[in-house]
BAMARFI-692680 format. One record per residue (C-alpha): residue in three letters; x, y, z. Coordinates in steps of 0.001 Angstrom, whole numbers, plus 500000, padded with zeros to 6 digits. Each point is the difference from the previous one (the first is absolute). Layout:
N
AlaXYZ/...
***
This chain:
366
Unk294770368487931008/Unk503399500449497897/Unk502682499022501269/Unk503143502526500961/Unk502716500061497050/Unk502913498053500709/Unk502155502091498573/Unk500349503944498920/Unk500811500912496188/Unk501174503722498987/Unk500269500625496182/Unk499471503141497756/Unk501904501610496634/Unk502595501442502019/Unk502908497827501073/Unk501305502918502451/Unk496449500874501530/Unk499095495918500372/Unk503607499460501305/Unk499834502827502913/Unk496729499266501159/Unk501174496002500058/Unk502501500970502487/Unk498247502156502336/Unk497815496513499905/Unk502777497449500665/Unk501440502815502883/Unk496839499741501684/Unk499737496268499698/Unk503784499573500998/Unk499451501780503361/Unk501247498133502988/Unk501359497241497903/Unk503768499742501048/Unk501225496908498063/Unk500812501165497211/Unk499428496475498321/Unk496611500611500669/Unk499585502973497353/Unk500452498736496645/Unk500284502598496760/Unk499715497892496565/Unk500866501628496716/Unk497257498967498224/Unk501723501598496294/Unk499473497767497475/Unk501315499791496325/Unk498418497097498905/Unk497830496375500990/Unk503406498551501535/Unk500412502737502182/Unk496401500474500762/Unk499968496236501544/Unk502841500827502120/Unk498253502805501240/Unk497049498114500810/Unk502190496962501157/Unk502103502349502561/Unk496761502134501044/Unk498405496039501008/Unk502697498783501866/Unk499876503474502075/Unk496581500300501018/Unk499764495969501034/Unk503784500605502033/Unk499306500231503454/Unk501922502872502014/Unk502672498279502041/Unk499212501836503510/Unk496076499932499655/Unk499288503546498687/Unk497642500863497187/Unk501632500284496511/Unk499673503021497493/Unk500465499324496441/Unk499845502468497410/Unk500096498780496655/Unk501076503098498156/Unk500146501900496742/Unk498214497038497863/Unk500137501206496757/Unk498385496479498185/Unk496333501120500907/Unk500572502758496983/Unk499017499743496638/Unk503331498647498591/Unk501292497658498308/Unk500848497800503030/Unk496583501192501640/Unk498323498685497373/Unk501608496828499745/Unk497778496672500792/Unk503382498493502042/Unk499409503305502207/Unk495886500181500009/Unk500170495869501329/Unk502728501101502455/Unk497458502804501105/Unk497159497266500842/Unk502878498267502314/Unk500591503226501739/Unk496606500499500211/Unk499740496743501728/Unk502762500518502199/Unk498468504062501366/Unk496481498222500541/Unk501881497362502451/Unk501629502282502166/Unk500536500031503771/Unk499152503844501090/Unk500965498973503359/Unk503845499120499234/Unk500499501839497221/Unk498952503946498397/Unk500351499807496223/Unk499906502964497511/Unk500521500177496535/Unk500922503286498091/Unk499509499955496510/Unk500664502971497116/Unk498724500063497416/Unk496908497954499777/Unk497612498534496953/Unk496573500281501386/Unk498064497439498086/Unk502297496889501894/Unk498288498167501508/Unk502503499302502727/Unk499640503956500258/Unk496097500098500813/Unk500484497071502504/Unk502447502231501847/Unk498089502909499865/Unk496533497894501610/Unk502115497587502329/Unk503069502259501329/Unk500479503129502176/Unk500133501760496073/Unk501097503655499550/Unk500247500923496400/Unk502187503900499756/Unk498949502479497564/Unk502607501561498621/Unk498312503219499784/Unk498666501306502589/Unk500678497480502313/Unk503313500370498830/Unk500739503569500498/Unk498590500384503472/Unk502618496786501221/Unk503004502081498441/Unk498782503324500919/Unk499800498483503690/Unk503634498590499387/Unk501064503409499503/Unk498834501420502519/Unk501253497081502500/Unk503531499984498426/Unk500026503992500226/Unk498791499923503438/Unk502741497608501892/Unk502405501956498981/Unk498570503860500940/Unk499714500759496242/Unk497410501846498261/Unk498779499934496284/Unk497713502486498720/Unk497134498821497484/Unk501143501344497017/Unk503500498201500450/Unk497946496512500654/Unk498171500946496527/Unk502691500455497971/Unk502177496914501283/Unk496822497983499020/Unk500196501839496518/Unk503994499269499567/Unk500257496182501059/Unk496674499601497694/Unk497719498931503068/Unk502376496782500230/Unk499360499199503860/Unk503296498279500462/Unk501566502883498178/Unk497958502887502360/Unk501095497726503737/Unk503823499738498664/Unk500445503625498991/Unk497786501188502975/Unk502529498455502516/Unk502961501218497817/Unk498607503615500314/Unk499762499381503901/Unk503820499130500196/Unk500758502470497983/Unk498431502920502301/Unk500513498290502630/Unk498244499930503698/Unk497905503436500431/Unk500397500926496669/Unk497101500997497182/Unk499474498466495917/Unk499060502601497934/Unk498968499925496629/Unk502924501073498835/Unk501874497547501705/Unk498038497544498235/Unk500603501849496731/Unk504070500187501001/Unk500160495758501497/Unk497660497869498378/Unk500436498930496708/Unk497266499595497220/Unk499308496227499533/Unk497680498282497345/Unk497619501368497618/Unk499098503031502932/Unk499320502964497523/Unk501896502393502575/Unk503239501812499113/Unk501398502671502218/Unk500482502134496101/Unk496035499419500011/Unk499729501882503266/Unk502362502797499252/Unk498540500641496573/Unk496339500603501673/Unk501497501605502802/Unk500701502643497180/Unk503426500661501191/Unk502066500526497027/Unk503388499406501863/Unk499058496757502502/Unk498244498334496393/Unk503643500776498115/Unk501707498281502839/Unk497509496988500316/Unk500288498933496266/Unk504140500305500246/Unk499412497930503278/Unk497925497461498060/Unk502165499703497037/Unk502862499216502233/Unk498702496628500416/Unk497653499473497567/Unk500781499809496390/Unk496016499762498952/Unk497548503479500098/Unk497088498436498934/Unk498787498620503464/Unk500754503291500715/Unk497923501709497382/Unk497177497605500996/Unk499983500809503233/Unk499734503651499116/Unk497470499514497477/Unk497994497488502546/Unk500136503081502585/Unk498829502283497560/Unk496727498057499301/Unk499251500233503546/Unk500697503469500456/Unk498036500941496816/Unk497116498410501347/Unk500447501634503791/Unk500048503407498586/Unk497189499339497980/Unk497981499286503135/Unk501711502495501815/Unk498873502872497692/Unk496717498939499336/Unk499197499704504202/Unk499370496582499434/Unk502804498893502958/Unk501638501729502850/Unk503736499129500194/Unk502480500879502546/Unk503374498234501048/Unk498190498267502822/Unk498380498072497105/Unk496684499707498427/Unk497319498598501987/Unk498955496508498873/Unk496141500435500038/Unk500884503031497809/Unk501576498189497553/Unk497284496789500283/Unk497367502733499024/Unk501361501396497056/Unk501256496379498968/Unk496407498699499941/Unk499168503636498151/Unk502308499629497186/Unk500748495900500388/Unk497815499983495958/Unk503628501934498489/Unk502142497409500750/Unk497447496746499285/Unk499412498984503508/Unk503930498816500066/Unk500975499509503722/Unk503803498918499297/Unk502728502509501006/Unk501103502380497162/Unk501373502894499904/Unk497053500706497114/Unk497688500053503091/Unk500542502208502638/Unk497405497983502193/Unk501518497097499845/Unk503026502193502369/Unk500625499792503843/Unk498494503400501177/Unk503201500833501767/Unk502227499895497060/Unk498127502326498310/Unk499924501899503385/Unk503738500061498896/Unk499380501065496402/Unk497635502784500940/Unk503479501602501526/Unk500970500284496477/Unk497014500779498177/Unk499156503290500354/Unk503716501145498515/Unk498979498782496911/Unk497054501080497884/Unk497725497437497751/Unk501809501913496515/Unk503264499527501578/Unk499313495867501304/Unk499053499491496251/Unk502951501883498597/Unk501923497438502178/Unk498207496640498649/Unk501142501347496784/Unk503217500892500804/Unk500727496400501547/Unk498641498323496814/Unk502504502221497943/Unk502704498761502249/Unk499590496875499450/Unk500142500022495937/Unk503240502040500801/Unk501195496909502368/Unk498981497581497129/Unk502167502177497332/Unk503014500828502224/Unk500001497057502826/Unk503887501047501470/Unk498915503407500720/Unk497118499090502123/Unk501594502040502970/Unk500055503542498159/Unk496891499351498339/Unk498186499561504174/Unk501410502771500830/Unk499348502037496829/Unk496350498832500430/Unk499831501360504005/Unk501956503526498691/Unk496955500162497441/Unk497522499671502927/Unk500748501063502727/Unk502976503217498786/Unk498057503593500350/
***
């Protein structure tokens, strides 16, 4: 008979998702604790071997402390970073350190003390790793999926306390701005709830309008406006853009990156291959005709914009609004178009401005 895991360990690739899951845990655990000298929070950030010691050293003397008034302790060693695949991770000073914390989690007292450890990210061939993972309470978060349903549910929770509602296709595009960054989507989601405060409703163009585009996300509100085919709001967007950007070429990347997809969608489109509608394109759709055509693109699973399967079936929901103003001639004309641009932004880099907007009065004017 195994015996019960003296201790519980959380990890995953994403500091934010392994971090907010960690807390609900230590919440839980804290429960009817009221000394506060009986919950213990160590930063378990470490640099290099020195600091890793006094990690371990302070993370010792805490679990083997008894609580002054009797109560069980908590103690959440948190954010260890020196289970990666670093340079301090990797170090034999931190690996021998590791067999003495190993030592230390195998002796503990479950019935004076409630230990987790919360690491992010984590190098799975340790072996310190696979004795966690067979001797603790182990939860290893996915990033993906697993990742995406815990912010999609923090969303909705931080929506709901305060009355507001957010329609789909806003919660779509503010994962498309911040880049999917899960830190990025909680901090802007609660800045959009201030913002419309208690009652109140986030659009998607309120997400367009208050959240900023962060990282490599290939989403420009000019990208929008030009496939929107709306002349006027595509003129304004690029003079927006310019007005803080100096560079076009993410720009023109993004544009040419949307093009790809929408050259592909119309494809499908006219050949009644694929239904598409705003409400998005159903997934076993799209897994069908993936598994039909998968021999075009070399059986290559990774996300590109050179693969329309590789594409979450409600974004191109939200591409299939656009689609249909453009004909298959006139997506092609565009590719081209873009690739003249860009020679023209090689040749005459201070006028990059004029030339966007040239480029959007040559496709979009009447």
């Amino acid at each position: 008979m195994e015996s019960p895991a003296r201790f519980s360990f959380i990890c995953g690739d994403d500091e934010f998702i392994v971090a907010e899951k960690s807390k609900d845990w230590y919440e839980r655990a804290s429960e009817g604790i009221s000394e506060e000298l009986s919950k213990e929070v160590i930063d378990a950030r470490a640099q290099n071997v020195e600091e890793v010691q006094r990690v371990i050293e302070h993370f010792s003397e805490a679990i083997q402390t008894q609580s002054l008034f009797g109560e069980k302790k908590v103690v959440w060693l948190k954010s260890v970073n020196f289970l990666a695949n670093s340079q301090t991770g990797n170090a034999q000073g931190t690996l021998d350190l590791l067999e003495t914390l190993k030592a230390k989690l195998a002796c503990i007292d479950t019935e004076s003390v409630a230990v987790l450890i919360s690491a992010s990210p984590v190098y799975k061939v340790r072996n310190f790793y696979k004795w966690c993972a067979e001797h603790a309470d182990f939860e290893f978060l996915e990033s993906g999926k697993e990742g995406r349903v815990a912010l999609d549910q923090r969303i909705a929770t931080t929506c709901s306390d305060a009355s507001v509602e957010i329609s789909r296709a806003a919660v779509q595009l503010l994962y498309e701005k911040v880049g999917g960054n899960s830190r990025l989507v909680a901090m802007e989601t609660e800045k959009l709830v201030t913002f419309v405060g208690e009652g109140g409703q986030i659009s998607e163009a309120l997400v367009n309008e208050m959240v900023p585009n962060f990282g490599e996300g290939d989403f420009f509100e000019a990208t929008d406006a030009f496939f929107s085919g709306q002349l006027e709001w595509a003129l304004a967007a690029v003079q927006r853009h310019f007005f803080t950007q100096s560079e076009g070429r993410p720009l023109l990347g993004s544009l040419q990156s949307r093009n790809r997809l929408m050259i592909q969608l119309r494809m499908l489109v006219d050949s009644g291959e694929l239904s598409a509608h705003s409400r998005g394109i159903q997934k076993q759709e799209l897994s069908r005709l993936s598994e039909k055509y998968k021999h075009h693109f070399g059986g290559e699973t990774t996300k590109s914009n050179l693969n329309i399967f590789t594409q979450n079936p409600f974004y191109l929901g939200r591409l299939s609004k656009d689609v249909h103003r453009f004909s298959l001639k006139k997506l092609i004309d565009f590719q081209m178009a873009f690739a003249e641009t860009f020679e023209a932004i090689l040749e005459r880099p201070k006028e990059q401005e004029a030339l966007f907007k040239q480029l959007a009065i040559r496709c979009l004017g009447v």
